[in-house]
C-alpha positions in Angstrom: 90.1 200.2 29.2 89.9 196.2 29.5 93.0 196.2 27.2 95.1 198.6 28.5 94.1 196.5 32.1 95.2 193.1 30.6 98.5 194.7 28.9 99.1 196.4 32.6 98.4 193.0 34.0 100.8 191.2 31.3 103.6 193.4 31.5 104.1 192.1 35.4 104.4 188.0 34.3 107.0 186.0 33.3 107.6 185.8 29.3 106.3 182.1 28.8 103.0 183.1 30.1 103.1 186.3 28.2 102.9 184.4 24.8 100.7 182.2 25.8 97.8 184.2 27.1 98.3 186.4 24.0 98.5 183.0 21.9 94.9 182.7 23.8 93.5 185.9 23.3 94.9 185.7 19.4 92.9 182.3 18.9 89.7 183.8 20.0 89.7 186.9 18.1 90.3 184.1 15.0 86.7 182.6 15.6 85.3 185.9 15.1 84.6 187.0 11.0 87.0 189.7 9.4 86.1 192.8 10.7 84.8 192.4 14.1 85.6 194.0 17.2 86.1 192.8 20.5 84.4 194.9 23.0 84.5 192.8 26.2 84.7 189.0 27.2 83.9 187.4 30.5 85.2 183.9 31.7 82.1 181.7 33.1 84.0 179.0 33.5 84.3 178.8 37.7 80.7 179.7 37.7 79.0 177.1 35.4 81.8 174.3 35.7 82.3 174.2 31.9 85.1 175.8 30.1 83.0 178.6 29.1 83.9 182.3 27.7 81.0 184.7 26.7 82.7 187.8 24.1 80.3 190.8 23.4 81.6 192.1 20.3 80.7 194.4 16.9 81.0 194.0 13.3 83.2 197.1 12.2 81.3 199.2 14.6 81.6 203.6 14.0 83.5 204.6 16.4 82.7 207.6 19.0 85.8 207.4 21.6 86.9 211.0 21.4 87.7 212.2 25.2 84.8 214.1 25.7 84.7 213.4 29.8 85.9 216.7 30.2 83.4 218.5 28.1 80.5 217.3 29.1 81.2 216.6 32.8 79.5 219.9 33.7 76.8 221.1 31.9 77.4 218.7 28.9 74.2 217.5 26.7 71.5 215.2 27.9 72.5 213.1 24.8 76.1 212.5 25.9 75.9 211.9 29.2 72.5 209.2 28.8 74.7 207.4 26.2 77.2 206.2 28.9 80.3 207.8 29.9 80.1 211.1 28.7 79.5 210.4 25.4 82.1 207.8 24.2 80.6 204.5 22.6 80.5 202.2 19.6 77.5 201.7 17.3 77.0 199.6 14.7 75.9 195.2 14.7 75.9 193.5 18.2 76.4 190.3 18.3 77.3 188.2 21.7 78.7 184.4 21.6 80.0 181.9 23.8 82.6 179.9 23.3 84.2 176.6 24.1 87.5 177.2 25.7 88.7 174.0 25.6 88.1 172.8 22.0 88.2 176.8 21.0 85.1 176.5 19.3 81.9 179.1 18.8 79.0 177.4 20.3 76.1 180.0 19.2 76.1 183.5 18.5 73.1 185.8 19.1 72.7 189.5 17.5 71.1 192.7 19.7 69.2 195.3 18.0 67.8 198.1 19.8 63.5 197.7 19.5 62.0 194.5 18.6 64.4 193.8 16.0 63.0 195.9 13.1 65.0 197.7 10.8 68.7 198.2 11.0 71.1 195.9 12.3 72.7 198.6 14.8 73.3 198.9 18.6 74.9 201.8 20.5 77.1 200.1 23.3 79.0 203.0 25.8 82.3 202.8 26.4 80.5 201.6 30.7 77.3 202.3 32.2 77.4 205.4 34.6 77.1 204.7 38.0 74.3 207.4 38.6 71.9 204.4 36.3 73.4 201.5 36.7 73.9 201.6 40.7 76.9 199.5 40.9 79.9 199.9 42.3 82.5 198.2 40.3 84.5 201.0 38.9 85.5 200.5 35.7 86.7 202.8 31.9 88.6 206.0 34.2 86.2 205.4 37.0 83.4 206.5 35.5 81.3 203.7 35.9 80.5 200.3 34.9 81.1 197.9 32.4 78.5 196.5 30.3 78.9 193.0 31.0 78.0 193.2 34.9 77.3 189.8 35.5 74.2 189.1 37.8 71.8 186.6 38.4 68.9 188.1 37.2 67.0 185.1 36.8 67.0 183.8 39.9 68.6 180.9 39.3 71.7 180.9 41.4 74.2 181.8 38.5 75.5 185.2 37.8 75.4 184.5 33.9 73.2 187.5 32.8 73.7 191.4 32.6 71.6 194.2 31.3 71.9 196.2 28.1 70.5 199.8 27.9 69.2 202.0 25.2 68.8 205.4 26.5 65.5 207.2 25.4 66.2 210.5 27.5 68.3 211.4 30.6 67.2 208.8 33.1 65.1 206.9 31.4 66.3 204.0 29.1 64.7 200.7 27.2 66.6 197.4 29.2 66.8 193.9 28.2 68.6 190.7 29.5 71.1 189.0 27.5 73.6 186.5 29.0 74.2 182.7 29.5 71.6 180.5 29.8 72.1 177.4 32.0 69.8 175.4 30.5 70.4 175.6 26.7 74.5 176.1 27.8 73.8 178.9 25.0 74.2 183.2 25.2 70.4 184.4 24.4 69.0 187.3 25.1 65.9 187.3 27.0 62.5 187.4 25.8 60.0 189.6 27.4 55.7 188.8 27.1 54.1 192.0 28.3 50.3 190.9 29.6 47.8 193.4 28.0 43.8 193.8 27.9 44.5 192.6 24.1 46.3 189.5 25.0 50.4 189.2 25.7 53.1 190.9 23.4 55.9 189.3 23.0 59.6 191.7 22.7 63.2 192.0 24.0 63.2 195.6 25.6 61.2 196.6 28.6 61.7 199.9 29.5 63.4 201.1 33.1 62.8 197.6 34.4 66.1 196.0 34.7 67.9 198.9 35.9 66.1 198.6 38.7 67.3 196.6 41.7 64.5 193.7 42.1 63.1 193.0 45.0 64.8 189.3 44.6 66.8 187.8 42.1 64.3 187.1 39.2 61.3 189.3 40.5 60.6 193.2 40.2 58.4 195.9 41.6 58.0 199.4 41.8 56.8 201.9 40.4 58.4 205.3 38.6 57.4 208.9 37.2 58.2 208.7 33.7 58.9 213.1 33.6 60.2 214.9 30.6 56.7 216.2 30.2 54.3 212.9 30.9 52.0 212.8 34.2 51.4 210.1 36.3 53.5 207.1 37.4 54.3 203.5 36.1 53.5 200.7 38.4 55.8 197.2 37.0 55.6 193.8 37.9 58.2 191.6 36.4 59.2 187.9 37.2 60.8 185.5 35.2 58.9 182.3 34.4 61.7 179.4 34.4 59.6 177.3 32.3 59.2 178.9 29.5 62.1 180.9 29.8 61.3 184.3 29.8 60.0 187.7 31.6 56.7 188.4 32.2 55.7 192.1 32.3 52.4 193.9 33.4 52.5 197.3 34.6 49.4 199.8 35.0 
């Protein structure tokens, strides 16, 4: 959808500027190693003063972008629809990096894998975030929702450099974690997570429901949620992120 905005946006300025923003895109894509695929970029550069561009992409990623919006918009399987927009994604290696605009250079590049890292190198990113999780209105991909880089500041720092990944465990209910820019470093990271427990603290990347949650200010969550699908009882989370150290800090009952 992003492409089919920016060639919409393209076809309406003059030729000179034509080749060179495509010169620009072209040059980016070059960083990249053979084989991987842009999924979206965000320009931070009038947000952290620093010619800045974050690209979320995937190493020759399986592709899942059949139309299936009009199958599975009434009555369609939980699977689909908790995947993000009906069923239409990507899956395969994550990996997000930030480059230097000016000198057109990578400055780090981080991978996401879905748990804590284990196993295979593989993601599942939807084509956007529904609406009826996410809880944003910036319509993006037909409308249907969001896309996966919605900046925010969910550190509570003043910049909106971060956004939330999801990895959908059953209708409703998903694993989140923060990735984005960090100020700090002036490096893309995404965000640890130490979850305080009787047996001491457990360090991961996923907490699960948190982040789709509105806090109650930037950088601090609470609530609390019914898990369903079968389980009894309710979750009570308290999250804030510790600016030292530079990373959440989880208990929940």
């Amino acid at each position: 959808m992003r492409r089919r905005i920016l060639h919409s946006l393209l076809a309406a300025l003059p030729s000179c500027i034509i080749a060179s923003s495509q010169q620009q895109e072209t040059s980016f894509e070059a960083l990249l190693p053979a084989g991987a695929e842009i999924v979206e970029t965000v320009k931070l550069t009038a947000t952290v003063s620093k010619p800045r561009l974050m690209v979320l992409w995937m190493l020759k990623p399986e592709h899942h972008l059949d139309n299936l919006a009009d199958k599975n918009r009434e009555g369609g399987y939980c699977s689909d629809i908790a995947g993000g927009d009906f069923g239409k994604y990507r899956r395969g290696p994550a990996r997000l990096s930030l480059i230097d605009a000016r000198q057109g250079r990578i400055i780090n590049t981080t991978g996401i894998r879905e748990g804590y890292g284990e196993g295979r190198d593989s993601l599942l990113l939807p084509v956007c975030v529904l609406n009826w999780y996410a809880g944003a209105g910036n319509q993006m991909s037909d409308g249907f929702g969001t896309p996966n880089m919605n900046l925010r500041d969910l550190t509570g720092e003043g910049l909106k450099t971060q956004f939330v990944l999801l990895v959908f465990a059953a209708f409703g209910i998903a694993d989140t974690g923060v990735v984005g820019y960090d100020s700090l470093s002036d490096r893309v990271v995404q965000y640890p997570i130490e979850l305080q427990s009787p047996n001491g603290a457990i360090k991961g990347f996923w907490a699960e429901q948190v982040f789709a949650r509105e806090p109650v200010r930037p950088g601090y969550w609470k609530f609390s949620w019914q898990p369903g699908h079968g389980a009894e009882g309710s979750m009570c989370e308290d999250v804030k992120f510790d600016r030292v150290r530079r990373l959440f800090v989880q208990t929940h009952d």
